[in-house]
N, C-alpha and C positions, 0 to 999 in steps of 0.2 A: 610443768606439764610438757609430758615431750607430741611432738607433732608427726615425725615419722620413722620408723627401725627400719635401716638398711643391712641385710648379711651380705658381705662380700668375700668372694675366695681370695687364694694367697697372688691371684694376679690380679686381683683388683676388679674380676666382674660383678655383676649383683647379683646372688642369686635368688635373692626375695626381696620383695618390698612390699611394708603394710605402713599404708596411710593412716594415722590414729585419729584426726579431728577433719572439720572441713577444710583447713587450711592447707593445700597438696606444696608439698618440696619437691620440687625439681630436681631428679635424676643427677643433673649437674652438681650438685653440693658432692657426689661422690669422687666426678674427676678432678674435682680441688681437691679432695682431704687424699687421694690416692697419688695428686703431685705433690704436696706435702712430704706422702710417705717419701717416694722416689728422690725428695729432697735429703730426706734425712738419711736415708738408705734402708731404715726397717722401720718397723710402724709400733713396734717397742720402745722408741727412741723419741715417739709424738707421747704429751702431754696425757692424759686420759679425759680431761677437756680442753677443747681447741676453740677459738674462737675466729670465725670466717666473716668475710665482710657481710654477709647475712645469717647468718645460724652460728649459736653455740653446736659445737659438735661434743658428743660424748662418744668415745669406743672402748672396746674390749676386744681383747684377741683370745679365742680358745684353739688350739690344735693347728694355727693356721687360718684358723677363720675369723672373720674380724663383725663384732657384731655396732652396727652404730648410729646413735637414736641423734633427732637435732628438734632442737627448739630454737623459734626463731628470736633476736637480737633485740626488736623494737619490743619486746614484751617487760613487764619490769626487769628490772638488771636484777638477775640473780646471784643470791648472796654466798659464799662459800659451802654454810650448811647445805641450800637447796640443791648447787652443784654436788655433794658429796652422793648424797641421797638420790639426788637421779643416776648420777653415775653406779651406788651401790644396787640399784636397782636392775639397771641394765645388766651390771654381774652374773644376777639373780637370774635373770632371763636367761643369760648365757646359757647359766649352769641347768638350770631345767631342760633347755634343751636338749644338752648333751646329754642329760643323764636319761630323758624318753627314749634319745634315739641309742645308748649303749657307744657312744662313741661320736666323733665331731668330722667330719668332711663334705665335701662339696657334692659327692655321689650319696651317702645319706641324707642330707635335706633335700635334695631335689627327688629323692624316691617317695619322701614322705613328705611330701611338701604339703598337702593336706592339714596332716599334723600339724606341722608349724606354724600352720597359718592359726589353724583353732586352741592351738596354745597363748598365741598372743591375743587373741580374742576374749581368752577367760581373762589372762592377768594384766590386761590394760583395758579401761572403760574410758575413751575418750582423751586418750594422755595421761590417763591416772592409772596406778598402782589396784591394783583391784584383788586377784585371786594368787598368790605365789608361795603356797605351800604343796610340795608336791605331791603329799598324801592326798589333796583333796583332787586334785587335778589330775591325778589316777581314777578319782571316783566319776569325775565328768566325763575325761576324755581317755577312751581307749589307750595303750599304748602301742605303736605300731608289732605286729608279728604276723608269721604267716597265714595263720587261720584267718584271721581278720581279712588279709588281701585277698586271701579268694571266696571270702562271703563276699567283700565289695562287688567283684566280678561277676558273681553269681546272679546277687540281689541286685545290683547296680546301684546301690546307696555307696554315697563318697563320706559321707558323715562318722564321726567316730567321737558324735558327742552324745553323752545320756541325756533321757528325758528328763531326769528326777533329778532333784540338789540332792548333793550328800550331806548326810546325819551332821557329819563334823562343822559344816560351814558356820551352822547356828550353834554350838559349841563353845564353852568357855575356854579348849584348850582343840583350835579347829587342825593342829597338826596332828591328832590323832583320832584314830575311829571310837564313838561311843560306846561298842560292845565288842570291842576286841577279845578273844578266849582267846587260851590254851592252855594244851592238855599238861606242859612242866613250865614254869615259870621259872624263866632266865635268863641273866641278864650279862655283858660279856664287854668288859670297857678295855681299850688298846689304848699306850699312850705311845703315839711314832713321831719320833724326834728325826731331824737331821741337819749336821753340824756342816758351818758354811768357814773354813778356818787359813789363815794367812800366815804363812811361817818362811822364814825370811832364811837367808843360804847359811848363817849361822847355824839352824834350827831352833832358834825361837819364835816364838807364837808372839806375830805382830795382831794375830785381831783374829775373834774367835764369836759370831754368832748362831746360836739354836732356835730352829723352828721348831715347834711342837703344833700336833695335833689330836683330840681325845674323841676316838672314836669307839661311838657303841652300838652293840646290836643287842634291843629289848626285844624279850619274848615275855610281856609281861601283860594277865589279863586284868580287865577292867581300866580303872585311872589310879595308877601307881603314884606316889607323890614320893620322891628319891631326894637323896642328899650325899654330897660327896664332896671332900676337902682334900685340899694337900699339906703336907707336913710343912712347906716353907713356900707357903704361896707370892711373896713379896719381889721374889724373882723374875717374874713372869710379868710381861710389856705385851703391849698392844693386843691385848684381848681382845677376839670377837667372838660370840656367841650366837648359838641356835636362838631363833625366838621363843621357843622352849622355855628358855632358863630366866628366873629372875633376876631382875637387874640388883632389886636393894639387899637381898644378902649376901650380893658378890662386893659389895661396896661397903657395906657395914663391916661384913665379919669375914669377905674372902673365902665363901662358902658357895659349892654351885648347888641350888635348890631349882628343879625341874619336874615336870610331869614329861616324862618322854614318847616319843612317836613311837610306833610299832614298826620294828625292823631297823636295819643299819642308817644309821646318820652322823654326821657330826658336832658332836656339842660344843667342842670351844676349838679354837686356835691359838697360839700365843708366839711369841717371841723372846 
């Protein structure tokens, strides 16, 4: 359970803070984990969880901005999984953010600060995990754009959350809408690799690793249910995947079986 998300810019101010339970973190946990940084020299170089004499700290860094949730110490001792899991969550966070606001800096979340606040509103209930698919959280909460800011102005509502739950929440597959059309059905998968390679003044290749990432943009109506393999799937290390995709035919048979979301996303990663 996390208790509070702190964003901070690349100099170390805050530029938001949402309290998630009753129990308030003091501001202060931020000038520790920022003397930290300053110890180490860049905040790439700190751990992804930190442990301070009162809070487990988690961060993430996107663009420069450092996002970072704490839960406090005396609660039970958190076990490897749990740490992974709040940390991948926090990720999760990040990247929604970024991807609402089309980009990550210190002049964007404070223009929309709004938004980010009722973003974290939907996907934490209390320190839990709650809403974090971004299709659905398009359907609650506006995305920030110009029209939007000067109906604000106009109407004087600050709010940019619907009244109605979206169709998908109650959904057996809530990353996607239940009555998605269109008029051609299709589907358009990228495989984007990039080689990370050490070759020594000889010229030979002391060390040679590949990122991959499969990204797809479906134009596909109703609930498509897709399949898709690779010719030498054995190659392929530390998989993560959309929640999309089924776990047990990718473990049985090395097979990715999904119902996909409408519009670009990414299905797997690997290494």
């Amino acid at each position: 359970m996390l208790q509070c998300i702190f964003i901070l810019s690349d100099s170390g101010e805050v530029i938001l803070e949402k309290q998630l339970t009753g129990l308030k973190v003091d501001r202060s946990i931020c000038a520790w984990f920022w003397d930290q940084i300053l110890s180490q020299g860049d905040s790439l170089k700190l751990a992804p969880v930190i442990t301070s004499p009162t809070h487990y700290l988690f961060q993430v860094v996107r663009d420069g901005i450092i996002f970072l949730a704490c839960t406090q110490v005396e609660m039970p001792p958190l076990m490897a999984i749990e740490a992974s899991l709040l940390w991948l969550f926090l990720c999760r966070v990040a990247n929604v953010v970024k991807e609402y606001l089309d980009g990550l800096n210190e002049d964007l979340i404070k223009d929309n600060f709004v938004i980010v606040y009722e973003l974290l509103d939907e996907m934490i209930d209390n320190g839990f995990p709650l809403t974090t698919e971004p299709s659905i959280l398009r359907e609650m909460i506006a995305p920030p754009n110009l029209v939007g800011k000067v109906l604000s102005v106009i109407t004087g509502s600050t709010s940019n959350v619907s009244s109605t739950l979206p169709g998908a929440a109650s959904s057996c597959a809530p990353w996607r809408k239940p009555d998605v059309k269109h008029s051609s059905n299709e589907i358009y998968v990228n495989l984007v690799e990039e080689m990370d390679a050490t070759i020594n003044r000889e010229g030979v290749l002391v060390k040679c690793e590949i990122y991959g990432e499969v990204q797809v943009d479906s134009r596909l109506s109703g609930l498509p249910d897709l399949t898709l393999s690779f010719s030498n799937p054995s190659i392929l290390n530390d998989a993560r995947f959309h929640p999309c995709l089924r776990l047990r035919p990718w473990e049985s048979d090395q097979i990715l079986s999904f119902v996909p979301p409408d519009g670009q996303f990414s299905l797997m990663s690997y290494r």
